[in-house]
C-alpha positions in Angstrom: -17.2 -6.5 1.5 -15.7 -3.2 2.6 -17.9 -1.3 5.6 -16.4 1.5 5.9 -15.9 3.8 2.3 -13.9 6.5 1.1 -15.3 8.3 -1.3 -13.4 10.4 -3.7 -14.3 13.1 -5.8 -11.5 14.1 -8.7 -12.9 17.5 -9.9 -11.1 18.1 -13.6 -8.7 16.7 -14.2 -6.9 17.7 -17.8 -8.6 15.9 -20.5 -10.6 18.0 -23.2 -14.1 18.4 -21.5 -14.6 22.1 -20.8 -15.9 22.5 -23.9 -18.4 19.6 -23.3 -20.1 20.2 -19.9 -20.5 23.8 -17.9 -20.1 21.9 -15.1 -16.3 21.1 -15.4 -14.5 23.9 -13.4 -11.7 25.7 -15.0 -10.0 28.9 -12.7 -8.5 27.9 -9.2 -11.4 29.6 -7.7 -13.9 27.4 -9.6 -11.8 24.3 -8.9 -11.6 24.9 -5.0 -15.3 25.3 -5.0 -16.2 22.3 -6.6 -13.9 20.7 -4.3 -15.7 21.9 -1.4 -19.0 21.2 -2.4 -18.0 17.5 -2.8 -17.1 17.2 0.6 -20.0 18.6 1.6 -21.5 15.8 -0.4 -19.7 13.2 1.5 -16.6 13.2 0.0 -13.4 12.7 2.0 -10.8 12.9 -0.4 -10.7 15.4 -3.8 -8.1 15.2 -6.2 -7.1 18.6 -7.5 -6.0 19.2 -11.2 -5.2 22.6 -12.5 -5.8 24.0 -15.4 -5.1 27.3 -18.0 -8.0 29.8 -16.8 -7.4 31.2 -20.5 -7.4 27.9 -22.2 -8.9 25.4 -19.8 -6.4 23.2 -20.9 -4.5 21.0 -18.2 -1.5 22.7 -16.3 1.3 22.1 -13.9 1.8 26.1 -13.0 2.5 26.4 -9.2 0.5 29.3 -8.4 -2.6 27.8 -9.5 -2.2 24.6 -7.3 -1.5 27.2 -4.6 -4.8 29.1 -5.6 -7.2 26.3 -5.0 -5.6 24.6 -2.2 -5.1 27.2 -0.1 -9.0 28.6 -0.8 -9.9 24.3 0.2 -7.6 24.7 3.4 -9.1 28.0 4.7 -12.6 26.9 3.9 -14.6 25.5 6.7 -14.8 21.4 5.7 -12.8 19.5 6.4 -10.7 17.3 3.6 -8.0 15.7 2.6 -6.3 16.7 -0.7 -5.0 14.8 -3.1 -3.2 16.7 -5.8 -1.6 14.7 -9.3 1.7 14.7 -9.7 0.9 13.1 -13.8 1.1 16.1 -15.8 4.7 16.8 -17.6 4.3 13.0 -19.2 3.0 14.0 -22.0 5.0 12.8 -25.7 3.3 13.5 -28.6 4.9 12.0 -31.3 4.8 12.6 -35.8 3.9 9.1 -36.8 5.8 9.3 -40.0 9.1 11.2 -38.4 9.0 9.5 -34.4 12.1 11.3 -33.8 10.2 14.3 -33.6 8.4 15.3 -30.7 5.1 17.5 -31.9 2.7 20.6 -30.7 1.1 18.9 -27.0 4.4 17.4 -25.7 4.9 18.6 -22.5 7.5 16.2 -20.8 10.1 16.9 -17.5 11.4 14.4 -15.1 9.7 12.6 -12.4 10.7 15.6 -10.2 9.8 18.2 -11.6 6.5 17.3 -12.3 6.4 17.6 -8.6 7.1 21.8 -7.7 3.3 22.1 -6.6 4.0 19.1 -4.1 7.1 20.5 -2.8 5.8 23.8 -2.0 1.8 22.8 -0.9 2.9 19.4 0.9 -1.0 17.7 0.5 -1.9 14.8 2.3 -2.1 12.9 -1.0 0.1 13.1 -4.2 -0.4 10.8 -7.3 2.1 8.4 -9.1 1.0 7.3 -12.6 3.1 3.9 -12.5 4.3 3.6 -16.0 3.8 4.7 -19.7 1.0 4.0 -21.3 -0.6 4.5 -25.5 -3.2 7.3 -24.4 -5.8 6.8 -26.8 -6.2 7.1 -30.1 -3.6 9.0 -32.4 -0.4 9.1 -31.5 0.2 10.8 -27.7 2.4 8.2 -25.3 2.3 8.9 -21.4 5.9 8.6 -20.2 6.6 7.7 -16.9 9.9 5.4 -16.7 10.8 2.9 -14.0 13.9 5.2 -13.3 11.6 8.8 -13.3 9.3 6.8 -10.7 12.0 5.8 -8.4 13.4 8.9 -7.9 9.2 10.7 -7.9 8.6 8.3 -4.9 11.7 8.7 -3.0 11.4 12.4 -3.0 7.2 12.2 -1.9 8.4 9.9 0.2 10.9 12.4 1.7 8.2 15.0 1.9 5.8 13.1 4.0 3.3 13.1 1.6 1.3 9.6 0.6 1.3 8.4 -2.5 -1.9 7.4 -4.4 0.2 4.9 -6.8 -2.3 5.0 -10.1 -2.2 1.8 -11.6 -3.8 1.5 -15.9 -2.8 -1.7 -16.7 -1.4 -4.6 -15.3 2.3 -4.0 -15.9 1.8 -0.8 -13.7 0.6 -3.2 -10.8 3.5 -5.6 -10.8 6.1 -2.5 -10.9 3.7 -0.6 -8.4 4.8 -3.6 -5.9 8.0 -3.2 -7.1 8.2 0.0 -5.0 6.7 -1.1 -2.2 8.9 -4.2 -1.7 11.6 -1.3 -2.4 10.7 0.2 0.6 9.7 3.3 -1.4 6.5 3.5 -0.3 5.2 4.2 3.1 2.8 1.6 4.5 0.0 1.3 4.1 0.9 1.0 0.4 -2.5 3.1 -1.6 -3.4 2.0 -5.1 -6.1 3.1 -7.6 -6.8 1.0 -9.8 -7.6 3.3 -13.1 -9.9 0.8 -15.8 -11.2 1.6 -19.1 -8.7 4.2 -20.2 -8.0 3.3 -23.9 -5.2 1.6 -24.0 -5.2 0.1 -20.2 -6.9 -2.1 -18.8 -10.9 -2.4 -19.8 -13.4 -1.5 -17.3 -14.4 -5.1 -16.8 -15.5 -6.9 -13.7 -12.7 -10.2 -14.0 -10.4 -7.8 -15.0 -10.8 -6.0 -11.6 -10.9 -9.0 -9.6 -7.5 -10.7 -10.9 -5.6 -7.1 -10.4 -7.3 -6.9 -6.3 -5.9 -10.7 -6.0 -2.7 -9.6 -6.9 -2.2 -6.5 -4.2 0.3 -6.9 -1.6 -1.3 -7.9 2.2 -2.3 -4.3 3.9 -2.7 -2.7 0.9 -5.5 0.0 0.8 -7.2 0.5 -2.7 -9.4 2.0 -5.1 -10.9 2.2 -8.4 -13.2 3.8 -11.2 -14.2 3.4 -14.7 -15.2 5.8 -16.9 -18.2 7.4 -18.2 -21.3 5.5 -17.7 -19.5 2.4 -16.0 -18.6 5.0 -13.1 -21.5 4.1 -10.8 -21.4 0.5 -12.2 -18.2 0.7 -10.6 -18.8 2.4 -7.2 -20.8 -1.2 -6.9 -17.8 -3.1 -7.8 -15.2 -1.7 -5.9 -16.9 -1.9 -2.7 -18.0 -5.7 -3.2 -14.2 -6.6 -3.4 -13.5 -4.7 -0.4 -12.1 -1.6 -2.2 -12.8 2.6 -1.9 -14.4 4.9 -4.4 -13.7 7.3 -6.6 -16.5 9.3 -8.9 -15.9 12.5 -10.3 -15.9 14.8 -13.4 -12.6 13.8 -14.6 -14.3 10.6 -15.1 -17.9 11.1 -16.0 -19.6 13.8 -16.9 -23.4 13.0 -17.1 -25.7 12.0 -13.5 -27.7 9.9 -15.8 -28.2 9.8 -19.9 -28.8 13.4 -21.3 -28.1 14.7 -17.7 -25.0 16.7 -17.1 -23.5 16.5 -13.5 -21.7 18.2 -11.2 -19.0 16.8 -9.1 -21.1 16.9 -5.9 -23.9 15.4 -7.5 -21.5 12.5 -8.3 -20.3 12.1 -4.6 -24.1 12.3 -3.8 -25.0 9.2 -6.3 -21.9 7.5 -5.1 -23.0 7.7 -1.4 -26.6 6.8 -2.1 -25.0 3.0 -3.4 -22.3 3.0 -0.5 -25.2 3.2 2.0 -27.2 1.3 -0.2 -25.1 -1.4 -0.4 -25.3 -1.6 3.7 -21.9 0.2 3.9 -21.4 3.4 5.6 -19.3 6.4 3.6 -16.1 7.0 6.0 -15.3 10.8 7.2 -12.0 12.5 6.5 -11.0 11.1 10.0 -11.9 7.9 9.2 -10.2 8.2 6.4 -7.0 9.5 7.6 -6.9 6.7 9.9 -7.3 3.8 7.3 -4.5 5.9 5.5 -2.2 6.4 8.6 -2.1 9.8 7.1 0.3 12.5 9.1 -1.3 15.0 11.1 -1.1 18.5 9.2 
């Protein structure tokens, strides 16, 4: 069992939830504030989405990654951020014409779903490791074994660590692709992302087979979605994995309750130290990460 946890908090991610919690932040300012609260909560890593103050829809525009992160940096907790690098994947297709690509596409290359990394260098960038049926309807997330390749080799050339997010069991095995590659800086991160429809399920077995199968010295973490979130906090810690709770996940404390994120962290750290494990700092944290000194 892992003894010493790091707790994550992803704040908003892009899904459509603004609509169904007040809670979800939406402007850079909002963003950076839940962000800070959660590591006042305990949390020692927050993974920053933008999105469209206008629209609260998802968003890959620059200046509002600068917004937040620079509001986080300046603030006086400490942190490490962790921005995603997964939004430009997006391929909506017309079922009845699939050569057409329709209204919600929004798909570059590997790099250039990067800009906000280039210019903000965080401690901590994502890399979704491979396409995946998003759901219901007809939306693919495209992320090739060729786009990857060239995504890590230019964090890698950054200095920035990659959180390499894994939905399904064909991610893993190319995930360790990149590692034996030497694309990926030791020690090799993973997240292990269950119960996204169409990944893989948020089930205990299916969790344990995918942690026998990461390379030695890995460090890892998962989550589930929605109610199984705190299920999972359990989980993850039993097979000797970190944590990762947040509104991008979940969006209620408890049935009929709506949360916010730092509520989450302080729900997640109540079963980490009930569990007889103690929560790591963002030192500790940077350590088990061999993270670069900023």
């Amino acid at each position: 069992m892992n003894r010493n946890v790091i707790i994550t908090c992803a704040l908003t991610g892009a899904g459509d939830t603004v609509g169904r919690s007040e809670h979800v932040p939406v402007t850079p300012e909002q963003i950076a504030e839940a962000g800070i609260a959660a590591a006042r909560a305990g949390a020692a890593i927050v993974h920053v989405h933008v999105r469209d103050p206008e629209t609260g829809k998802g968003s890959r525009e620059v200046a509002y990654y600068r917004e937040a992160v620079e509001i986080i940096r300046a603030s006086d907790v400490d942190v490490i951020v962790n921005t995603t690098a997964g939004m430009g994947g997006d391929l909506v297709l017309d079922p009845q014409h699939p050569t057409s690509f329709v209204e919600g596409t929004d798909l570059v290359s590997g790099v250039e779903r990067l800009a906000h990394v280039e210019e903000l260098l965080p401690d901590i960038c994502t890399l979704d490791c491979g396409s995946l049926n998003f759901g219901e309807g007809s939306l693919v997330y495209v992320s090739t074994p060729d786009m990857l390749r060239e995504g890590a080799k230019r964090i890698q050339e950054l200095g920035v660590r990659v959180e390499m997010e894994i939905f399904d069991t064909g991610h893993l095995w190319f995930a360790k692709e990149l590692v034996a590659e030497g694309l990926i800086d030791s020690p090799a991160m993973f997240q292990l992302c269950m119960g996204i429809p169409y990944g893989a399920p948020a089930d205990p077995l299916t969790l344990q087979s995918m942690v026998a199968q990461l390379p030695e010295g890995a460090v890892w973490a998962s989550f589930a979605l929605g109610p199984m979130q705190m299920p999972w906090v359990a989980q993850s810690i039993l097979l000797g994995g970190h944590v990762r709770v947040g509104l991008e996940d979940n969006l209620y404390l408890r049935k009929g309750v709506k949360a916010t994120n730092a509520q989450l962290v302080e729900q997640a750290r109540t079963i980490v130290e009930g569990m007889g494990a103690k929560v790591a700092t963002p030192d500790e944290a940077r350590e088990i990460l061999k993270l670069k000194a900023r």
